[in-house]
N, C-alpha and C positions, 0 to 999 in steps of 0.2 A: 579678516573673514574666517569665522569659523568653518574648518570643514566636516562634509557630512556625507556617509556612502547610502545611498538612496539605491532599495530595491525596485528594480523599475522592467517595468514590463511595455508600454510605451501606449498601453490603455487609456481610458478618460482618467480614474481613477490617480494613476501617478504619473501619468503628463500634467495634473492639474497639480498633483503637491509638491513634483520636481518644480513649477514656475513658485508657487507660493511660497515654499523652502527659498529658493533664489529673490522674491522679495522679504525675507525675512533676514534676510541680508547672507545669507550660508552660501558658502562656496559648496557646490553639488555637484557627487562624484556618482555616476551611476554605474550600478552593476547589473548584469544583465547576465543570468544562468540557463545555459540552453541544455534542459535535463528530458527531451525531445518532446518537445510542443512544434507544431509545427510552422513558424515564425520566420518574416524576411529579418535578418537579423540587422542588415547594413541597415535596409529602410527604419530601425528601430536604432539603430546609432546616431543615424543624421537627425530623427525625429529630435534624438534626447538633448545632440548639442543646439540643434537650431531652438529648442525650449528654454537653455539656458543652462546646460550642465558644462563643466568646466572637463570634462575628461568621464569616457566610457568603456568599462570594461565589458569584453562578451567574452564570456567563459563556455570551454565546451564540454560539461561534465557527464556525459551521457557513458562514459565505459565505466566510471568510477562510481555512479549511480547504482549502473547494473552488481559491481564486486562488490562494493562496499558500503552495499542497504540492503537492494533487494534481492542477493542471493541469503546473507544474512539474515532476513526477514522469513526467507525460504527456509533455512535449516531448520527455525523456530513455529514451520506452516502457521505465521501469524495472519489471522481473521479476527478483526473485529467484531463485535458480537456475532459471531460463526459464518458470516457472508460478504462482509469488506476486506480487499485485500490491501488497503490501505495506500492508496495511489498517493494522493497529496500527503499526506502523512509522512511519507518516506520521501518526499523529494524535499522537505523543508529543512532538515537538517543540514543537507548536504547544502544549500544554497546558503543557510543561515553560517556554515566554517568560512564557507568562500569570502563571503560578505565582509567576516571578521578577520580574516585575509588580508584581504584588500585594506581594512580601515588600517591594520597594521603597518602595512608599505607606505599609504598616504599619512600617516599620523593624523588620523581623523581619530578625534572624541567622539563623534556622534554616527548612529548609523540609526535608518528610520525604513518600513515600510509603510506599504498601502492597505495592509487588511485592517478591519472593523473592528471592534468594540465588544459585536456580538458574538465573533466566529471563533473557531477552532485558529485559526492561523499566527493569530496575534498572539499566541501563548506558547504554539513551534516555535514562532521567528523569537521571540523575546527570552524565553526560557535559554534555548541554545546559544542566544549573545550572550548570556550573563554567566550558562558554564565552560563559556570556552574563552570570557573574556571580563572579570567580575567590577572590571571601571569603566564599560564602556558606558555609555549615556545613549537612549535611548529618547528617539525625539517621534509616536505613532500619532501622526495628526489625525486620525477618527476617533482620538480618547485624548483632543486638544481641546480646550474649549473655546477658545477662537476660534480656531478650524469650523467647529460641530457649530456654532452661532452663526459663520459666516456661510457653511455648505449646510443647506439644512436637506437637499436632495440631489438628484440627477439631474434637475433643469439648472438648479447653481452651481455645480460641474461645468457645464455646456456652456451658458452665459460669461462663464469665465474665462472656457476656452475660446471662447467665441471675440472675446474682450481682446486676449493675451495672443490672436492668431493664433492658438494650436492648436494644430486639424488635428478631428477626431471624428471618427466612425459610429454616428448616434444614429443608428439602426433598431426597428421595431422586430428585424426578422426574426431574431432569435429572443424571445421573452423570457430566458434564461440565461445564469450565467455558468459558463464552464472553467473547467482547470485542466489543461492537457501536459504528458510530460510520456515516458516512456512504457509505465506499468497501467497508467489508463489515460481515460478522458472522463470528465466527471459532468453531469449536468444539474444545476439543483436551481431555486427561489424560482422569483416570477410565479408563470403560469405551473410548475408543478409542484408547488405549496400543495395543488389540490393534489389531497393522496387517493383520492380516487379519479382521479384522471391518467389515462391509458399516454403514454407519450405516444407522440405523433412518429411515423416512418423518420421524419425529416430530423429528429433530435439524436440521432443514431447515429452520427460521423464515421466509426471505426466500424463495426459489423452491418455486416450484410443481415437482412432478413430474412427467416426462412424460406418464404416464398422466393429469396433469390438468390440462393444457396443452389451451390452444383449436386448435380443428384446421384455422383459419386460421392465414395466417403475416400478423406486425405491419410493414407497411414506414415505415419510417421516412428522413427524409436527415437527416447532421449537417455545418453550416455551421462551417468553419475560418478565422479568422484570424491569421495567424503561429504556428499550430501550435494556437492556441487555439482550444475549441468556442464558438462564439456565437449557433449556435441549431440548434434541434430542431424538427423537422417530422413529425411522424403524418401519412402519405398516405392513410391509413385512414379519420381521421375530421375531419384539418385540422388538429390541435391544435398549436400553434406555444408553442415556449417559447424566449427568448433572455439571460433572468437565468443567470446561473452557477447557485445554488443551485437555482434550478426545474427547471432545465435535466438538474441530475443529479439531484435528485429523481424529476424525470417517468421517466429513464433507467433507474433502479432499480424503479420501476415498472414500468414495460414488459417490462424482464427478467426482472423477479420472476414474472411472469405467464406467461411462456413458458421460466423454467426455464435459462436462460443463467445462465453465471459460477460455477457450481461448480469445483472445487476439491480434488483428495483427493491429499495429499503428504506423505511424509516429507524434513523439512528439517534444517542443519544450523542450530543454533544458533549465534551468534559464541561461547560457553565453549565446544564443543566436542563437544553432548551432541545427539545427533536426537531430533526430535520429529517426529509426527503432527498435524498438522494438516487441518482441514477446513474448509472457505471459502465465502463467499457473496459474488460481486461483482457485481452485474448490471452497474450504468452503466458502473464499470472495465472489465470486459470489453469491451462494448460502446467504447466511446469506445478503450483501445488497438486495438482490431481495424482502426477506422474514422481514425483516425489513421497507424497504422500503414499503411495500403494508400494513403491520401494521399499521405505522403511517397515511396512508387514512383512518383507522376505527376510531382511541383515537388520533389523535392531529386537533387541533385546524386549522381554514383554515388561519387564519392571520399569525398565530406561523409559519405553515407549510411555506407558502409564503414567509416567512419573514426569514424562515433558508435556503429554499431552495438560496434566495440572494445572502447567505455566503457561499453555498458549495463553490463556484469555487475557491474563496479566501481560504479559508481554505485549499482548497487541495493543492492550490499555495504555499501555507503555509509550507507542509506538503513537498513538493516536494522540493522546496528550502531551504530547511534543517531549517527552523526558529521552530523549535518545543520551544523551550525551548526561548521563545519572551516573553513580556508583550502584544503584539496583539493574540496571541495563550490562551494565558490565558484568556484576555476577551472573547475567541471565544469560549472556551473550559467551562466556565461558563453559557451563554449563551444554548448551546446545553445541558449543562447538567439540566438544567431550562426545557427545553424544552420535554425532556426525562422521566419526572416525572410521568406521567400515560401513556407510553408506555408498554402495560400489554395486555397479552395476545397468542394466539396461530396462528400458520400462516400453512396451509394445502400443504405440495408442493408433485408435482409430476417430479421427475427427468429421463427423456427419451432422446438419443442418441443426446447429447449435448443443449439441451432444458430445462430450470428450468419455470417451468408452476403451479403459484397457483393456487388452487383448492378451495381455502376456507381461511375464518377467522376469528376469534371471541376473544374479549375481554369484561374483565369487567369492561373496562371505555369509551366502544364504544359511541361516540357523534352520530352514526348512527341510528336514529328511524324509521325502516321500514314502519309504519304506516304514518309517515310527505311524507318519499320518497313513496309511493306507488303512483303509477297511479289509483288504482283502488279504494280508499280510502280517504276520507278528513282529514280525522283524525286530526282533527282541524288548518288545514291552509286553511284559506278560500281567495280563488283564486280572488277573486274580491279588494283582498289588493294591487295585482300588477298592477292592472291599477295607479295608485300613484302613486308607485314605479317608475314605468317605465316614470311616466310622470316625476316625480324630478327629476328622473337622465336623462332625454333626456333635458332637462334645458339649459345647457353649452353647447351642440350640437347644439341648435338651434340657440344659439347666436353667434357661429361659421360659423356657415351657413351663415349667415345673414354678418358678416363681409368678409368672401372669395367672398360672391356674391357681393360685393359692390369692389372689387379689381378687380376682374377677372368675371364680370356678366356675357361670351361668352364661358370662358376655363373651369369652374370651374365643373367634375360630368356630362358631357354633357351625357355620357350614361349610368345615371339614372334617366334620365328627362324620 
């Protein structure tokens, strides 16, 4: 029997391709990556051997998640097209090394997920086997054509399950499907296809609603080290947290409770196809906000300029599964260049879905209140900028001078 490490979640979806993998004669090894969705993990152990998996790995990657993506992702303030912080995005990677991992220790040829044909997922999870492992074999039954002739829906899902006894949770309540893990919870298809439909109270797991949001505001300060958070302060009640994992734990809390970090977008998929998406990010939110206004005090205006260039590609990056590139590398040294005197403290105040600085102060702030001051010279003497202003008005004037010799009738008529 050939073996094969099966991403598995313990859903309709790969409880049905974990059985149909095991009648296709494979010996099925399921991995299972807890990057914090919130899951009985044993009851998803027992599921997988009683389905027919031969051996089940539960991995707990939730601190190496936070270092080693989405702080990284942070340095880069990566958004997709400027309002995704890329939740699923960032946790595929990390599941897709483990994965390869694992096939390594079992000497598995074959390693398979559950995502689809059409989605963003199938081109993380695949992309990242093939650069971290360029023999491995790749078995995606949604782009099988047996598979796809014999599942042609979610009723042949169910009848199968129904067939093979494995329980499964075929629920109307939620007519959507989500993705939960640490930096969000995501809800998209079904009934919010319609992009003009308001989601219901009830599709919101993680934030509270305004209306039920405390009608105090939470202050909070977040401590930076080279772009990195390394701790968290409640001025509220004192609470101090400086573990990475706690740190955004506590962040997700906090948001969650006042309603920060939603999200309502239509995106473009890398195949080409938009989707609706709806989003839950508290701590992401919070933490780019607070980052972001840091680096206005301690980085540089070129540096700044010159990274902000690379957000979009980066996130592009990020979103089309190329984490694991030689262009991700340059990108990711780059920022980390960049990062180096990101130090310092960021003042927030969090009220009924609102993250509002208040303040900030480092000790490599390039800010000198005395240069900025209106009230004060503090030694920039203002008569420099006639100069200024005249070198660089230079190449305008000689522009002028050639449109008006093209167009002397059309060219600005009302600014004459």
């Amino acid at each position: 029997m050939k073996k094969i490490i099966l991403a598995y979640s313990g859903g309709l979806d790969t409880s049905v391709i974990l059985k149909w993998l095991k009648n296709k004669g494979f010996e099925v090894i399921c991995f299972v990556g807890n990057v914090g969705q919130n899951e009985d993990f044993e009851a998803i152990e027992k599921k997988a051997l009683a389905t027919g998996a031969s051996k089940v790995y539960i991995e707990d990657l939730r601190e190496k998640f936070v270092t080693d993506y989405i702080f990284p992702a942070l340095h880069g303030n990566a958004l997709y097209e400027g309002r995704y912080l890329l939740g699923t995005s960032l946790a595929r990677p990390i599941l897709a090394k483990k994965q390869i991992e694992i096939a390594a220790i079992e000497g598995a040829e074959y390693v398979s997920h559950g995502s689809t044909g059409k989605g963003n997922d199938q081109v993380r999870f695949e992309l990242a086997y093939y650069a971290l492992n360029p023999d491995i074999k790749i078995l995606a039954p949604w782009k099988e054509p047996e598979f796809l002739e014999q599942f042609k829906g979610r009723t042949d899902l169910i009848n199968y399950a129904e067939e093979w006894d494995i329980p499964v949770k075929a629920s109307k309540a939620k007519p959507y499907s989500e993705d939960e893990n640490l930096l969000h919870i995501s809800h998209e298809a079904g009934i919010l296809e319609d992009t003009t439909l308001r989601p219901d109270k009830n599709v919101f797991s993680w934030t509270q609603a305004i209306d039920d949001t405390p009608n105090k505001e939470t202050q909070i300060e977040i401590h930076f080290e080279n772009g990195t958070p390394v701790k968290v302060v409640n001025k509220n009640d004192g609470t101090v947290h400086t573990k990475a994992l706690d740190l955004f734990l506590y962040l997700n809390q906090l948001g969650s409770e006042q309603g920060v970090g939603r999200v309502d977008m239509v995106e473009n998929r890398y195949i080409g196809i938009k989707s609706r998406g709806v989003y839950e990010s508290p701590a992401g939110a919070i933490l780019w906000e607070a980052h972001r206004d840091l680096e206005g005090l301690a980085m540089d205006k070129e540096v700044t300029h010159l990274r902000d260039m690379l957000i979009p590609k980066f996130a592009e990056l990020i979103y089309n599964g190329y984490w694991f590139s030689p262009e991700m590398d340059f990108l990711m040294s780059a920022f980390s260049k960049s990062q180096e005197a990101i130090n310092g403290v960021v003042y927030l105040s969090l009220y009924k879905g609102n993250i509002i600085v208040t303040g900030r102060e480092s000790p490599t702030s390039l800010y000198d209140q005395d240069f900025s001051s209106m009230e004060i010279e503090g030694g920039f003497d203002a008569t420099d900028s006639k100069g200024f202003i005249n070198i660089n008005a230079i190449r305008l004037k000689a522009h002028y001078l050639v449109i008006k010799k093209r167009k002397p009738y059309e060219w600005r008529k009302d600014s004459v």
